[in-house]
Structures are given as structure tokens and as C-alpha cells.
C-alpha atoms as one frame of an Amber mdcrd trajectory, in Angstrom:
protein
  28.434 156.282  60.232  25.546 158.648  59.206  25.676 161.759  60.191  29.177
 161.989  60.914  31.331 164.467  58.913  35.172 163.670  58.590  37.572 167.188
  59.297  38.001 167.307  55.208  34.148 167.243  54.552  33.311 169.396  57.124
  31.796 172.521  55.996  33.575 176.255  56.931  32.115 178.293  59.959  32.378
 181.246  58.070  30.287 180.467  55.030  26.588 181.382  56.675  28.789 184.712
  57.537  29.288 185.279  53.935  25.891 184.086  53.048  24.399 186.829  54.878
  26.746 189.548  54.180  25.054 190.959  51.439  22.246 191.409  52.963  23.382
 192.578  55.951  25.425 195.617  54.012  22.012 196.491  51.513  20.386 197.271
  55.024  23.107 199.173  56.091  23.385 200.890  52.665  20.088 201.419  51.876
  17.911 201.467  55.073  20.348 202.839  58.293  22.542 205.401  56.453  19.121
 206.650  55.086  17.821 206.860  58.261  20.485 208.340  60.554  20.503 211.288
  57.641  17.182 211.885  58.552  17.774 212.106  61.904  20.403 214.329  61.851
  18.445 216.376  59.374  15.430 216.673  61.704  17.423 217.861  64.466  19.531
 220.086  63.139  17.463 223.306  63.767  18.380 224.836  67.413  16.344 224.163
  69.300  16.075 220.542  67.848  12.712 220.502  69.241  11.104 223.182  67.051
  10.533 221.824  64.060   8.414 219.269  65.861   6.388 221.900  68.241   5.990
 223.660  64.503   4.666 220.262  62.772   2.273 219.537  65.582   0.805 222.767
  65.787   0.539 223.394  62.414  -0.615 220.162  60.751  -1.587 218.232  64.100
  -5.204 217.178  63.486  -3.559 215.897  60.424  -1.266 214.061  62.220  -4.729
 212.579  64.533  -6.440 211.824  62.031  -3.893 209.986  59.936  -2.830 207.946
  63.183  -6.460 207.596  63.388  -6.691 206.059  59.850  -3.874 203.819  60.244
  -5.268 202.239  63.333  -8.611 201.334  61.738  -6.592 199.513  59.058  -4.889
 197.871  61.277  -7.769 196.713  63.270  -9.653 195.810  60.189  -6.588 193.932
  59.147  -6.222 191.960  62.141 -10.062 191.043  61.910 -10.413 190.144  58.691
  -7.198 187.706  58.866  -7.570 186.806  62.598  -9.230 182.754  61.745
């Protein structure tokens, strides 16, 4: 019958596991450990919240106007691709 696969031919439930696994561990490796490190990093000052009051007040129009940037790209973006 087509279609049908007999026990021997059957293929393992663990291959698409292994298939993705290396993926799955570059992430981890190079895209969550970096990230929790700067997390930890960033709140590591007591009070945790300082560095970010310091940030904002020092560079915060930066900050605006950057946002401010990235949202016009985006907008233009979505225009210029939206059919």
C-alpha cells in the first residue's frame, strides 16, 4: 500500500530532535548566555535602577530621537514593501 511504512522502515522519533539540536545550542551559546550577562551586568549597581535614571537623564533626547529614527524606518519600510 502507498503510504504505509512497515515498523523496520519507519523512521526514528528522535531524529528531527537531533536535527535541530545544533541550532538550538548556537542560540543558547551565542545569543541567551550573551544576553543574561548583560542583564546581570546592567543591574548590578545598587540601586539596579541607577544606571538607567543616569542614561536617561544624561543622554535621553538621544535616546528620543534615536527611537524617533527607528520608527520612521520602520514606517517607511512598511510603505515602501506594503503591495
Amino acid at each position: 500500500m502507498a503510504g504505509t511504512a512497515s515498523a523496520s522502515t519507519r523512521r526514528s522519533t528522535l531524529a528531527p530532535y537531533l536535527l535541530v539540536g545544533p541550532g538550538v545550542l548556537w542560540l543558547i551559546l551565542f545569543y541567551l548566555l550573551p544576553t543574561i550577562a548583560l542583564a546581570r551586568t546592567s543591574v548590578k549597581a545598587t540601586p539596579w535602577w541607577d544606571g538607567y535614571v543616569r542614561a536617561f537623564t544624561d543622554y535621553g533626547d538621544h535616546l528620543v530621537r534615536s527611537f524617533g529614527f527607528a520608527a520612521a524606518a520602520t514606517l517607511a519600510a512598511f510603505l515602501l514593501g506594503y503591495p
